[in-house]
C-alpha positions in Angstrom: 0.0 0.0 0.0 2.8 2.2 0.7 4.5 1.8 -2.6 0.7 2.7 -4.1 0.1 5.9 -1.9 3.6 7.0 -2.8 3.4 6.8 -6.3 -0.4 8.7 -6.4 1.1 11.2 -4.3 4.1 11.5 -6.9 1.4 11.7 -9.4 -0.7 14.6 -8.3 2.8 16.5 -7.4 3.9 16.3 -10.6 0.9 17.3 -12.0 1.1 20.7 -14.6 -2.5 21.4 -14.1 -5.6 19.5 -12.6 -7.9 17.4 -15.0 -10.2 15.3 -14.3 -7.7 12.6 -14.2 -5.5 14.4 -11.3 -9.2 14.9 -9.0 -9.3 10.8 -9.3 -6.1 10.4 -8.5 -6.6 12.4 -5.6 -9.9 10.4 -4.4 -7.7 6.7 -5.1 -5.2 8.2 -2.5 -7.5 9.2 0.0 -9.2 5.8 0.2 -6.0 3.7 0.6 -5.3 6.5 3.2 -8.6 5.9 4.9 -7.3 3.1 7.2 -4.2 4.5 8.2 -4.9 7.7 8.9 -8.8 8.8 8.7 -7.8 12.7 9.6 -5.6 12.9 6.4 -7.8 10.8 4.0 -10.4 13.4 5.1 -8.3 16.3 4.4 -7.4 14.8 0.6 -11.1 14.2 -0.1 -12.1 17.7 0.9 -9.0 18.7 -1.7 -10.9 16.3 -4.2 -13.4 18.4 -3.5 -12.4 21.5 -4.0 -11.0 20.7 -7.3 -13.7 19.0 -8.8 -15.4 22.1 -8.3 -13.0 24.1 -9.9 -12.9 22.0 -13.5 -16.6 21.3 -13.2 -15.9 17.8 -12.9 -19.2 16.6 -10.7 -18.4 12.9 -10.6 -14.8 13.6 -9.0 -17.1 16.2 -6.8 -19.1 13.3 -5.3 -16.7 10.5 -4.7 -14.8 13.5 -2.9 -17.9 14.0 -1.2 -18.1 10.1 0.0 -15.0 9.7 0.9 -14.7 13.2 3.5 -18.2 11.7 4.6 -16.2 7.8 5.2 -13.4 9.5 6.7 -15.9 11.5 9.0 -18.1 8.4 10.3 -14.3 7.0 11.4 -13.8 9.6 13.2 -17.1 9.4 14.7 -18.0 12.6 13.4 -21.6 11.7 12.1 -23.4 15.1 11.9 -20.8 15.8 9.9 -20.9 12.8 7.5 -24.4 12.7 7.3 -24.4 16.1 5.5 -21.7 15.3 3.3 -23.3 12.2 2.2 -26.1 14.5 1.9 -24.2 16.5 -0.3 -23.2 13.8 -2.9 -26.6 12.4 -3.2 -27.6 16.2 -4.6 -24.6 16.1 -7.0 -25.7 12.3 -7.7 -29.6 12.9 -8.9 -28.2 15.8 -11.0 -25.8 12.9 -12.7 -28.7 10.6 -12.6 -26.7 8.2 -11.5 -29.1 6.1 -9.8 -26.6 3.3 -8.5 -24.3 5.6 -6.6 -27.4 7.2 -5.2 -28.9 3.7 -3.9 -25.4 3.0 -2.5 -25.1 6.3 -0.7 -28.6 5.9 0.6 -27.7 3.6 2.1 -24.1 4.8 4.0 -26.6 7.6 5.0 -29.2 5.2 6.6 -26.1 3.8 8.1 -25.2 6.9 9.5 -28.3 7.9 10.7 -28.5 4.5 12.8 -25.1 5.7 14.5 -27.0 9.4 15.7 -29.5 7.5 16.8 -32.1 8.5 14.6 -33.7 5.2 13.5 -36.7 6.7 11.4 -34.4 8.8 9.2 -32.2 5.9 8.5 -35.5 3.3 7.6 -36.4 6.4 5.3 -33.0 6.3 3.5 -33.3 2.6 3.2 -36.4 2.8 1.8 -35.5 5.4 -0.8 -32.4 3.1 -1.1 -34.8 -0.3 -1.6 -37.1 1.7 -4.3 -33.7 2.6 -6.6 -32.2 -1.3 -6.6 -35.7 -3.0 -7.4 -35.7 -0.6 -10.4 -32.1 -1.8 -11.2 -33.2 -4.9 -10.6 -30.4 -5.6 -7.8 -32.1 -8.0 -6.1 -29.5 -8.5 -3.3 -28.8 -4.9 -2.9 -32.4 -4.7 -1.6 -32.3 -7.7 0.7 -29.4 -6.2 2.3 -31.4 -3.1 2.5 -34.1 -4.9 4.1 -32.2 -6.8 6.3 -30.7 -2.8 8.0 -34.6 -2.1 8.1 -35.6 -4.6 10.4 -32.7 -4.1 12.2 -34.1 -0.5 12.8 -37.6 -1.5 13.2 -36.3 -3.6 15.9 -34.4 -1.0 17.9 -37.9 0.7 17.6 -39.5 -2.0 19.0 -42.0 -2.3 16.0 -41.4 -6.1 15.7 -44.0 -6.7 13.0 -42.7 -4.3 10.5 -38.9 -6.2 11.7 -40.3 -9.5 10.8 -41.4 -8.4 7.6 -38.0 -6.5 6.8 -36.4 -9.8 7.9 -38.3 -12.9 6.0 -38.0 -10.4 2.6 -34.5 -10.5 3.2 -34.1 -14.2 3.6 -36.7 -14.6 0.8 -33.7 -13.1 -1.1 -30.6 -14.5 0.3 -32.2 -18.0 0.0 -33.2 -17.7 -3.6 -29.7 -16.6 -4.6 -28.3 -18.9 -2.6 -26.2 -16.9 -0.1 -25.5 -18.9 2.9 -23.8 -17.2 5.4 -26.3 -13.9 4.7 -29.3 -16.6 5.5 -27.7 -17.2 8.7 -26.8 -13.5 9.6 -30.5 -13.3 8.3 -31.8 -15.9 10.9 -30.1 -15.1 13.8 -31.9 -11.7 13.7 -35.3 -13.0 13.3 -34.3 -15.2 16.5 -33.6 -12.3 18.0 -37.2 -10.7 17.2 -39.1 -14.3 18.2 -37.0 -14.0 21.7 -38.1 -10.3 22.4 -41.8 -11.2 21.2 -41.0 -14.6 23.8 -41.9 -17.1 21.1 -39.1 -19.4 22.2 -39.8 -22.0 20.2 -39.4 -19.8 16.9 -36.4 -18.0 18.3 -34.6 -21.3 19.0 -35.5 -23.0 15.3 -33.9 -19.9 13.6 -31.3 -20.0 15.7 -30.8 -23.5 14.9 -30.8 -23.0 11.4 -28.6 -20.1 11.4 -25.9 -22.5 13.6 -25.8 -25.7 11.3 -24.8 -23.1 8.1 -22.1 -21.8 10.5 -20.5 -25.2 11.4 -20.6 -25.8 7.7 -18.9 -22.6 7.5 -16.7 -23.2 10.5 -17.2 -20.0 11.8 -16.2 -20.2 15.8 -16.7 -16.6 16.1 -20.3 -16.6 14.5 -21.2 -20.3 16.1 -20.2 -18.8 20.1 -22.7 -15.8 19.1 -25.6 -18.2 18.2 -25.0 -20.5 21.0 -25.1 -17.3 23.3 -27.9 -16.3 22.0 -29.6 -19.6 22.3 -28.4 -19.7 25.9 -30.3 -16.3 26.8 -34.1 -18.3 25.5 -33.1 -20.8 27.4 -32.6 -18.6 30.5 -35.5 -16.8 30.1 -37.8 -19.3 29.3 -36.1 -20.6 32.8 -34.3 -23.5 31.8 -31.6 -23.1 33.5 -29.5 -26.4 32.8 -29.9 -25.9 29.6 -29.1 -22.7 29.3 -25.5 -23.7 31.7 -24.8 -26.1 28.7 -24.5 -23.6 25.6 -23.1 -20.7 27.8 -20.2 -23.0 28.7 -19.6 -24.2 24.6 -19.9 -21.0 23.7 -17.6 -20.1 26.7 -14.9 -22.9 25.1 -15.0 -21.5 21.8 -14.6 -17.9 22.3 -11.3 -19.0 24.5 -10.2 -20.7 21.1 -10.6 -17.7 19.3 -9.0 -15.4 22.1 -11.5 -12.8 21.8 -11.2 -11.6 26.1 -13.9 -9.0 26.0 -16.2 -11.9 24.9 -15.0 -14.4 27.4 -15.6 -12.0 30.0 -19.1 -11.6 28.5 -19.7 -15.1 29.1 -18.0 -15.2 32.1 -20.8 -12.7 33.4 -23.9 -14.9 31.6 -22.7 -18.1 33.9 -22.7 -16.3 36.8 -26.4 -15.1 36.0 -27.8 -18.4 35.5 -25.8 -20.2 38.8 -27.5 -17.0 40.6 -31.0 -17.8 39.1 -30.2 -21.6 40.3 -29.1 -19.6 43.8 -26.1 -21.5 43.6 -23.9 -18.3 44.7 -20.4 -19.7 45.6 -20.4 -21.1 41.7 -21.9 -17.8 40.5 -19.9 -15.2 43.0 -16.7 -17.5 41.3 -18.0 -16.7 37.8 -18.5 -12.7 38.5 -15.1 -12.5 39.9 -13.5 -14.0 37.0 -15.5 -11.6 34.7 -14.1 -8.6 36.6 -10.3 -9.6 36.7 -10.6 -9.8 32.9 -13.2 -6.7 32.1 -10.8 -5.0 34.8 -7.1 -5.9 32.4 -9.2 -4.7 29.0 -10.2 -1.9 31.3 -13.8 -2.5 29.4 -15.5 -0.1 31.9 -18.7 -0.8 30.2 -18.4 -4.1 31.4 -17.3 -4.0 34.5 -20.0 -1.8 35.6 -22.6 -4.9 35.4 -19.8 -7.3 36.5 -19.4 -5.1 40.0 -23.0 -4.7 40.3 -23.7 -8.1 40.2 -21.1 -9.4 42.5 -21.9 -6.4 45.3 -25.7 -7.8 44.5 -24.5 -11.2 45.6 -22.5 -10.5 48.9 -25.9 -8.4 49.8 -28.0 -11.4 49.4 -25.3 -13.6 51.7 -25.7 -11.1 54.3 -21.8 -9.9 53.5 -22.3 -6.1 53.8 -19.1 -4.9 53.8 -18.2 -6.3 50.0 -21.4 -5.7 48.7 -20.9 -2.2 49.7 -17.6 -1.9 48.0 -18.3 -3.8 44.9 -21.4 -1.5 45.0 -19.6 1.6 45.5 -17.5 0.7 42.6 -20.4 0.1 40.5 -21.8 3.0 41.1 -18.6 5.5 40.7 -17.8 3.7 36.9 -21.5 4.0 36.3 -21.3 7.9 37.3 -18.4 8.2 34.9 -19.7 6.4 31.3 -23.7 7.2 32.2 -25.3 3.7 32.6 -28.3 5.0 34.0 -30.2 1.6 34.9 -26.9 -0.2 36.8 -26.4 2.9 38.6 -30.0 3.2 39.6 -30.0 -0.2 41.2 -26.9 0.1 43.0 -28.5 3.2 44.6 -31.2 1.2 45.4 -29.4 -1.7 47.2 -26.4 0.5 48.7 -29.1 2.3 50.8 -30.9 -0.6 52.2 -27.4 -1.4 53.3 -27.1 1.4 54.8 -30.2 1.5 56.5 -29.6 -2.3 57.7 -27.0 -0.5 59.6 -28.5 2.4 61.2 -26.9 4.7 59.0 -30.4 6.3 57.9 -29.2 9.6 56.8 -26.8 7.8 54.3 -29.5 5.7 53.4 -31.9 8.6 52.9 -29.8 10.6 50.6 -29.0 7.5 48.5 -32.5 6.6 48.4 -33.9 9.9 46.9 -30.8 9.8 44.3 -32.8 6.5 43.6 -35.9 8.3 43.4 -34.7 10.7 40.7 -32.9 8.0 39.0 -35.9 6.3 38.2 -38.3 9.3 37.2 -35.6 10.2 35.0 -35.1 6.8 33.3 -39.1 6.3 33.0 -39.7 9.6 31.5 -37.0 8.4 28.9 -38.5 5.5 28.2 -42.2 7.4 27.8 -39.8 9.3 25.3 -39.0 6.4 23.7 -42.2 5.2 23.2 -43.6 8.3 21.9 -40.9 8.5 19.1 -42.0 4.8 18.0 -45.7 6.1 17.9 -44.4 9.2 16.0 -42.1 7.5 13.4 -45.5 4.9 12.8 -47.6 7.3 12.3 -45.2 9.3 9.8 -44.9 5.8 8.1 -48.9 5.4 8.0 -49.2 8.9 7.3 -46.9 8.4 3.6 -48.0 5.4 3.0 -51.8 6.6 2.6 -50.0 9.2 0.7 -48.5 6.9 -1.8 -51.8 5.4 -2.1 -53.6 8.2 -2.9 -51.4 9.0 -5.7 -51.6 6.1 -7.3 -55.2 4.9 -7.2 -58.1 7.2 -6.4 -60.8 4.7 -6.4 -63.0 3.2 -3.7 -61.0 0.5 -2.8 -58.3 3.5 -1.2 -61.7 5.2 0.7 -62.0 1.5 2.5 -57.9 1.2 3.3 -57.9 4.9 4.8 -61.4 4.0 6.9 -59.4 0.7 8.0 -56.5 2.6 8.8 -58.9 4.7 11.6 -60.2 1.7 13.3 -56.4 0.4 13.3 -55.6 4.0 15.1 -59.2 3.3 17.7 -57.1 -0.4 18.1 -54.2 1.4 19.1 -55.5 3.5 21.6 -57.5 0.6 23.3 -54.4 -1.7 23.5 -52.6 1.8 24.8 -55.7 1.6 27.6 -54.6 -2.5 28.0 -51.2 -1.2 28.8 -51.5 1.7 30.7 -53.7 2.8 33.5 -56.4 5.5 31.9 -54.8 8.2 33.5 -51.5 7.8 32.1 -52.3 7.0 29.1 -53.8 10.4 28.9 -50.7 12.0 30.5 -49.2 10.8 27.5 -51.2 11.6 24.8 -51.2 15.3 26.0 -47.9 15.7 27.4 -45.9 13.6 25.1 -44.7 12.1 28.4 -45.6 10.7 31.9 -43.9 11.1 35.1 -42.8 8.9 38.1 -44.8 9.2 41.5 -44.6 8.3 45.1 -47.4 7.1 46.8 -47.4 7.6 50.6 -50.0 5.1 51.0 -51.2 1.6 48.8 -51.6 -1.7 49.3 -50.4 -4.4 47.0 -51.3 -8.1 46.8 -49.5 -10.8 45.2 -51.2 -14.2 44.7 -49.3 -17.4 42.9 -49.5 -20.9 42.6 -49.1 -23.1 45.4 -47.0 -26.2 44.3 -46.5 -24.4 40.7 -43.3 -26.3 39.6 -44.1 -30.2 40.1 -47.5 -28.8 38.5 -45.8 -27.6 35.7 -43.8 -30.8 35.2 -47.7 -32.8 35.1 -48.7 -30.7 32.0 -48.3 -29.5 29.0 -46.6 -26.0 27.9 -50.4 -25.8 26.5 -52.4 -27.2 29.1 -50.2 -25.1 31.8 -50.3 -21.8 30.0 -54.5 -22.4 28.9 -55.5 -23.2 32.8 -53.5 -20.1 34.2 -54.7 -18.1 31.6 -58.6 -18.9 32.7 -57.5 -17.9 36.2 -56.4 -14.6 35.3 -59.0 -13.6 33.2 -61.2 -14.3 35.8 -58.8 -12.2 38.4 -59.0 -9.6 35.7 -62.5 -9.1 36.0 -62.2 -8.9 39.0 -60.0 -6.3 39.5 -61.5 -3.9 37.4 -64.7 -4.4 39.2 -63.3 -2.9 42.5 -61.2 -0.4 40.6 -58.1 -1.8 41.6 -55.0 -1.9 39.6 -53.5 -5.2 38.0 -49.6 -4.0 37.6 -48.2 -7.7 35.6 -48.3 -10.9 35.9 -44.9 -13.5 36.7 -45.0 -16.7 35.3 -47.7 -18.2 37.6 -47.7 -14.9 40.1 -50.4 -12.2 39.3 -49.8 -8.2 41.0 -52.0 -6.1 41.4 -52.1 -3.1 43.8 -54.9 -0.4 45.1 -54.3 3.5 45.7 -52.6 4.0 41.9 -52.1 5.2 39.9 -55.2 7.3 41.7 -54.5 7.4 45.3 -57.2 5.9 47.1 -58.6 6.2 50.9 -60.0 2.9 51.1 -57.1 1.1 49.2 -57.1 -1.6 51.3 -60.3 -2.9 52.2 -60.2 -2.9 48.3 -57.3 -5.2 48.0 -58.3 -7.6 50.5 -62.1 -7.4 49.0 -60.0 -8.5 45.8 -58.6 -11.5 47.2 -61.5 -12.8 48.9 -62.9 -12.6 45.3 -60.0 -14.4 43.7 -60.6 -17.3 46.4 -64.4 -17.1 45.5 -63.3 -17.7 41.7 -60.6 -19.9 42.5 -63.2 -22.5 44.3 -65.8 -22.1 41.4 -63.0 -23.0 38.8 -62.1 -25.6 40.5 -65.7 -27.3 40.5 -66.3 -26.8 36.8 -62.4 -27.7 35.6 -63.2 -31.1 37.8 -66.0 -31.8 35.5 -64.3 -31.4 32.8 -61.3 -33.9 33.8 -58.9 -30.9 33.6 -55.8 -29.7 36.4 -57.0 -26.9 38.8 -54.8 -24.5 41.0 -54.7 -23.7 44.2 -53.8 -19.8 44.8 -51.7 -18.6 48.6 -52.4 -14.3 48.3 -50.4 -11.8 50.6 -50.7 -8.4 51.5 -48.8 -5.9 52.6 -49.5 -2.3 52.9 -46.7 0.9 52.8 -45.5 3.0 50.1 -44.3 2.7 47.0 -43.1 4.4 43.4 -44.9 3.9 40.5 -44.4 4.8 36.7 -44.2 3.8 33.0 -40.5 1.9 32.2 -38.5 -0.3 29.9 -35.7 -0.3 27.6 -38.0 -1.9 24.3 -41.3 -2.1 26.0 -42.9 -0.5 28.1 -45.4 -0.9 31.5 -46.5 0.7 34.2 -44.8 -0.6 37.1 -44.5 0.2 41.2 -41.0 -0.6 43.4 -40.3 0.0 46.8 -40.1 -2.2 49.9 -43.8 -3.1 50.3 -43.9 -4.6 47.1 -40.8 -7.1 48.5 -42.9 -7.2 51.8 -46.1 -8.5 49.9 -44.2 -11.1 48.3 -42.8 -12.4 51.7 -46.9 -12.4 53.2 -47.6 -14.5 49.9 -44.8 -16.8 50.3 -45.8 -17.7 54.0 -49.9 -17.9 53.4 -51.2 -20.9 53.0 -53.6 -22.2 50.1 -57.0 -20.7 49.7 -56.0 -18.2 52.4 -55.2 -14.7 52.5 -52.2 -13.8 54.7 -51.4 -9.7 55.3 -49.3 -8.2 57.4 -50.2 -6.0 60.4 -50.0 -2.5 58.1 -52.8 -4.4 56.1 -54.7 -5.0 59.2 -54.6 -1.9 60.5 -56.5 -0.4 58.1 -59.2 -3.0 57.9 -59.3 -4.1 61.8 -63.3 -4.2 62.8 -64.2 -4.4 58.5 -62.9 -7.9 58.0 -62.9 -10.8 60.4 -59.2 -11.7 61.0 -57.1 -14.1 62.9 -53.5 -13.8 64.4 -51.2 -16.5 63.3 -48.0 -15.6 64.4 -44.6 -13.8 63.4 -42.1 -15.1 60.2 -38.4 -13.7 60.6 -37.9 -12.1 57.4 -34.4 -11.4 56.2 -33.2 -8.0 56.4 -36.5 -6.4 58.1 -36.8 -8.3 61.5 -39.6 -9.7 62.1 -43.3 -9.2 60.7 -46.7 -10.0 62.7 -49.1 -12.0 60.0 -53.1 -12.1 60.0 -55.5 -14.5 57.8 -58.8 -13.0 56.7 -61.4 -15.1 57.7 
């Protein structure tokens, strides 16, 4: 390359005058400088440039153009790029040269993605698509399409990201492009495992792995098994999921790549934590922080500390969780990961206040607080740009439509499109409580709130996990889902809030999003309902031959925080201590009883007939008095 970049140079030195010949010469050197030194390549584009513009030469113009806009996006300078790209596309459509255009569509789309803007770049793209399938470049556009879904998946529009996807493979598969059908699949396995159709996920996954052993790809085959790993964890099998984290473990130490062994370092420990096999997982973290810590990978070492100081907390080993913790939260300070730093916050001030030190705790607490009405209005954010960029999509699409056929066929699709937009807004009201909802819609965004006052009940299923051996995926998922429809019900009639369900575990809490006086003789009127239903489904499940379920509730009442989160969806949610504390009164009732705690009975002492049963020691709080309503 030397010997090249030496000889253009002589070249354009030695030149008497500049042609059109010399401006080329000048854009060949700056792309063999491009790798070695991005700041000079950009320099000799923007003398490309400069004279193209002089001799009127607009070809030389826009491959000057493109290459200060490459060397640019090297140096991370993407505004910057983005309008030079710009800039060549306008000296392009004047060429009509409608290849180079598609092509620098799609760098722009590219670039786009890197500022973050992810309707901008599915705009390019589509521009981009519209030019190949008029040249009839048939994988141009399924590489275009495959960037689109990619987009539509970061915006969490995972229809639209299938579709991208399977036209892409459509593609790749009829031209018979292997290792793009299995770049191809492993994204649509990543869409199936954020939708949680495991099954799906794990097929393409498995498709996209046998092309890669044919390929022998270790890199690409340690990926998939990761990724296959990650269903497995969260579909909560856990042995399996120890299996393909450890080969995908073994082939990224063939392949020497430390910043991903450290990664799966970290995904071991997670799943020996979920098995609450901590001296195996606390061994795993540590090893994940010796090697984050020599890469100096601060991005993963925040995680790694957090999740060790997490482990010593639950142990009872204060004094390392509070340093890992402390780490965590000073490298989480410094690079601005907003969701680690948040829970360390959260767990380094129960720490504190597990030793006394309540004015520690206190000031670590309300940086908690913020924290998290910061992070949820950024999500509401979030969610309000992927409602804007679909409507904007909708909204050109109907354009598009009416240009081309004004008939009555176009009257029906626009009257469709309306009762898709009424859809919308109900499965908004499915999501959200009303009155968020409506925060959102006027406000654009919803804010966090403390409630001094609610009462939340947790109910699940007693003996859940030999059930769930019994049954089928299908029978399990059919019977709990007739349970919860009938808890649904009934938690709308008493105008009580259902906050998610957990696998076989169904939340629900009264006093929000609308603070309420009588909170909790609503939430224990709730539960005596869900018994009442409980009992009646069992009778009429008998009859029918099929498995019934027998449901322990608990009930705590204190404050909490409530808000709209999540990094690709979103939910209204509620944290705090008396969530934790309802959990324990479930975990310690019995079936077909409701067990609260005294707060509970406080309120509701001389309303509802209860009995004493006792006190449970409950880690980390002392110990709790417990009632059963009668």
């Amino acid at each position: 390359m030397s010997s090249e970049i030496e000889i253009l140079t002589q070249k354009i030195s030695s030149a008497g005058e500049i042609t059109s010949e010399v401006v080329d010469a000048i854009n060949s050197l700056a792309l063999l400088l491009l790798e070695k030194n991005a700041a000079q390549a950009h320099l000799t584009s923007q003398k490309a440039v400069a004279e193209a513009r002089t001799i009127r030469y607009p070809k030389g113009e826009a491959a000057g153009l493109i290459g200060a806009a490459m060397a640019a996006s090297k140096q991370r300078n993407y505004e910057e790029a983005a309008e030079l790209y710009d800039q060549a596309i306008r000296v392009l459509e004047k060429q009509n040269d409608k290849q180079q255009v598609a092509e620098v569509r799609k760098k722009l789309g590219n670039t786009k993605y890197y500022l973050g803007r992810y309707t901008e770049a599915i705009e390019n793209y589509k521009r981009a698509i519209e030019i190949r399938m008029v040249l009839g470049d048939e994988l141009g556009t399924a590489d275009l399409y495959a960037n689109s879904g990619a987009m539509y998946g970061l915006l969490g529009n995972y229809p639209l990201a299938l579709k991208s996807h399977m036209q892409a493979l459509k593609i790749f598969e009829q031209f018979e492009q292997p290792s793009r059908v299995a770049s191809t699949c492993s994204n649509i396995g990543v869409v199936y495992a954020e939708l949680k159709n495991y099954d799906e996920a794990l097929k393409m996954y498995q498709r996209a792995l046998d092309i890669r052993y044919v390929e022998n790809d270790a890199t690409e085959i340690s990926d998939i098994l990761n990724n296959i790993a990650n269903v497995y964890h969260d579909a909560g099998k856990f042995n399996e999921a120890l299996n393909m984290h450890e080969r995908a473990l073994e082939l990224r130490k063939q392949t020497g790549n430390k910043t991903k062994i450290a990664t799966s370092l970290v995904n071991l420990g997670d799943v020996y934590k979920a098995l609450n096999q901590y001296p195996l997982s606390l061994d795993f973290y540590s090893r994940s922080i010796e090697l984050f810590e020599t890469l100096n990978e601060k991005r993963g070492l925040v995680p790694a500390y957090y999740n060790i100081g997490e482990l010593y907390f639950l142990t009872g080993d204060y004094k390392n969780a509070r340093y890992y913790l402390d780490e965590a939260i000073k490298l989480a300070e410094e690079i601005g990961l907003k969701d680690h730093l948040r829970e360390a916050y959260e767990h380094m001030a129960m720490i504190f206040a597990e030793e006394g030190k309540f004015e520690e705790a206190y000031k670590l607490h309300v940086k908690f607080a913020e924290l998290n009405k910061e992070v949820a209005n950024l999500e509401t954010s979030r969610l309000v740009a992927q409602m804007t960029m679909r409507h904007e999509i909708e909204q050109k699409d109907r354009e598009t439509e009416l240009e081309r056929v004004k008939n009555l066929e176009l009257t029906k699709a626009y009257n469709s499109l309306e009762v898709e937009k009424q859809r919308s807004e109900e499965l908004l009201l499915n999501i959200l409580p009303e009155e968020v909802s409506e925060e959102l819609k006027q406000s654009g965004k919803t804010r966090a709130r403390s409630f001094e006052m609610v009462s939340v009940l947790f109910a699940d299923i007693k003996g859940f996990t030999l059930i769930s051996e019994q049954l089928s995926a299908e029978e399990l998922v059919s019977g709990i889902d007739e349970y919860f429809e009938a808890f649904d019900k009934i938690v709308e009639k008493h105008g009580v809030e259902k906050i998610k369900t957990i696998g076989d575990a169904y939340l629900c809490a009264g006093g929000v999003p609308v603070a309420a006086i009588d909170h909790a003789e609503r939430i224990v009127a709730v539960a005596k309902d869900f018994i009442r239903a409980a009992d009646e489904l069992r009778i009429e499940r008998a009859k029918k031959q099929l498995h019934t379920f027998d449901f322990r509730i608990g009930i705590h009442s204190g404050p909490v925080v409530a808000g709209v989160v999540g990094i690709k969806k979103f939910a209204y949610d509620i944290w705090g201590d008396t969530v934790n504390t309802a959990s324990r009164m479930q975990q310690h009732s019995e079936p077909g009883r409701i067990n609260i705690s005294e707060s509970t009975y406080q309120f509701i002492n001389g309303k509802f007939n209860c009995a004493f049963r006792g006190e449970i020691e409950a880690k980390n709080k002392g110990k709790l008095k417990m009632y059963f309503v009668e």
